[in-house]
N, C-alpha and C positions, 0 to 999 in steps of 0.2 A: 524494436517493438514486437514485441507477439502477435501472432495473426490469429485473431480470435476464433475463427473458420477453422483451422485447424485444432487449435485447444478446444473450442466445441466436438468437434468429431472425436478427438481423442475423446475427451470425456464418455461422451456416449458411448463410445466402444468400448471402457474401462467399464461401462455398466454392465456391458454384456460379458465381461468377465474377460478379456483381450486381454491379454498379461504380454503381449505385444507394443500395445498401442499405450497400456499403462506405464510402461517401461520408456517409450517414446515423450508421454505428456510430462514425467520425470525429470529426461533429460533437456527437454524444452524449459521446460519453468523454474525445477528447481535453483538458478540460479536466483533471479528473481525474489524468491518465496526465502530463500536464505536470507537475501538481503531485508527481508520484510521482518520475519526473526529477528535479526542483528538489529534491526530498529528499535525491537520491546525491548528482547532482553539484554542487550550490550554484552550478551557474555559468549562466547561463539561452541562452549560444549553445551548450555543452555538450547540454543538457537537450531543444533544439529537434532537433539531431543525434540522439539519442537518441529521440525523438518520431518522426521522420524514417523511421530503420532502422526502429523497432518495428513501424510499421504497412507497411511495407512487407514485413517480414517475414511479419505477418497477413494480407497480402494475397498473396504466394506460399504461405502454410502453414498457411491458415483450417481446410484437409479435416484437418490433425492435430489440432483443437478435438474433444474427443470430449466432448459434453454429460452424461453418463452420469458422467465423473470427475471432474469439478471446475467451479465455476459461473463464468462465462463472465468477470466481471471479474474475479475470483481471476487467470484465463487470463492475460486482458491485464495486467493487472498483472507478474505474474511475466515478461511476454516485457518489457516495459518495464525492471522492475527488474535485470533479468538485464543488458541490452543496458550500461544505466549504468553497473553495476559494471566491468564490461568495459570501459570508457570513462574511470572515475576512475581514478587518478594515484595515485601513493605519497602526493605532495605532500597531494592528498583526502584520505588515509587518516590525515594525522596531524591534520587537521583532526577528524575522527570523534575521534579517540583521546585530543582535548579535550576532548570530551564530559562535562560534570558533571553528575550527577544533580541538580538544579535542576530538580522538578515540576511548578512552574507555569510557569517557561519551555518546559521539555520539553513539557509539555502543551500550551501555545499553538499552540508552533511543529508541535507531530505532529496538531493541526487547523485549522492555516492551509494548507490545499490546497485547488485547485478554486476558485480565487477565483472564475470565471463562474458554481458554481452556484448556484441559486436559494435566496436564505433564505431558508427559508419555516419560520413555525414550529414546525413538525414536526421540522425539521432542526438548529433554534434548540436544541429540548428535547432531542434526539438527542446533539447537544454537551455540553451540559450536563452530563448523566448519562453521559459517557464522562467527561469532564472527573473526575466526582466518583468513579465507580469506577477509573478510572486511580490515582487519588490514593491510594484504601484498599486497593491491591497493595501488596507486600512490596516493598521498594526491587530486589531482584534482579529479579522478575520487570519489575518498571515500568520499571527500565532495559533490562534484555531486550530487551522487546517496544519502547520505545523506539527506541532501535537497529537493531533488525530490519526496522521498518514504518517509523521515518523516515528511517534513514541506510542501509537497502540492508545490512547487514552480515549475513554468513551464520552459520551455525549456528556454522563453523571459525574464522569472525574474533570472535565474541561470545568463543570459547571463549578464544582469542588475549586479547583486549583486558581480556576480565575476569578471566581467568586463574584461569579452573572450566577443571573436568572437562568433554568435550564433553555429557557424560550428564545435566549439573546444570542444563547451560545449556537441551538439550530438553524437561526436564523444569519449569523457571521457566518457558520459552513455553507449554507444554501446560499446566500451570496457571494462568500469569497469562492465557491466553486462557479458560478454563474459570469462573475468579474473574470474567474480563467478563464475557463472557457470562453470567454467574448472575449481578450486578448489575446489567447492565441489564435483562435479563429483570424483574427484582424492580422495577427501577423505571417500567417500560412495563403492571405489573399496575394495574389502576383502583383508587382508591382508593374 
């Protein structure tokens, strides 16, 4: 897991023009943000172009990071993910719209990212307990958030694809994030 404390400072030092600390917040996340790429575009010279613009982006437009709204990889994620979509093809999009709800495929594949980072048990049991409260969401929501977090699809293409009301589809993400986070909360309680 990334320490957000530190991807915050780097940030803000990136603003002050630190081509130190940029250089650092780089080698910290870009694995990560890779992995977040390979999600839109499945194609990995794609995903490098994408990697590319992103941080160059963060690196002319670090001073619009405002720590106060949103936590610092949430940030880079969305400049990432944003960038991809922009980048995928129709051709991509009916690869998505293959997509079958198959759970434990869906599952694997939306925590095979980040292959550089460190497994360490922490991170092992982290899996796990995503893996299991993933599974005990409602099929809408788990494909939802699915979709959303591994294949880049917006709120307007969920609503497309699955063919809800836009209001049902915010409403699956706001609670199948909600259902998460309250099981793994419940499962990070000591026994």
């Amino acid at each position: 897991m990334l320490d957000d404390a530190l991807v915050r400072r780097l940030l803000l030092r990136t603003a002050g023009r630190d081509a130190e600390a940029f250089e650092r917040l780089y080698e910290l996340t870009a694995p990560l943000l890779m992995g977040v790429a390979l999600r839109v575009t499945a194609r990995r010279e794609l995903a490098e172009e994408v990697l590319h613009d992103a941080f160059v982006k963060v690196w002319n437009g670090a001073t619009s990071y405002d720590p106060l709204a949103t936590r610092p990889v949430a940030w880079l994620v969305a400049i990432v993910r944003n960038r991809a979509i922009d980048l995928v093809s129709s051709a991509d999009m009916a690869r998505v719209r293959q997509f079958e709800d198959d759970t434990d495929t869906a599952i694997e594949r939306f925590f095979d990212w980040a292959p550089a980072a460190e497994d360490t048990v922490a991170q092992g049991q982290m899996h796990n307990w995503l893996r299991r409260c993933l599974g005990e969401l409602k099929a809408g929501e788990r494909q939802a958030l699915v979709l959303a977090y591994m294949h880049g699809l917006s709120h307007g293409d969920l609503a497309e694809h699955l063919s809800k009301p836009l209001g049902t589809i915010k409403s699956w993400l706001r609670r199948g994030l909600e259902s998460l986070r309250g099981c793994v909360e419940h499962c990070m309680e000591p026994r």
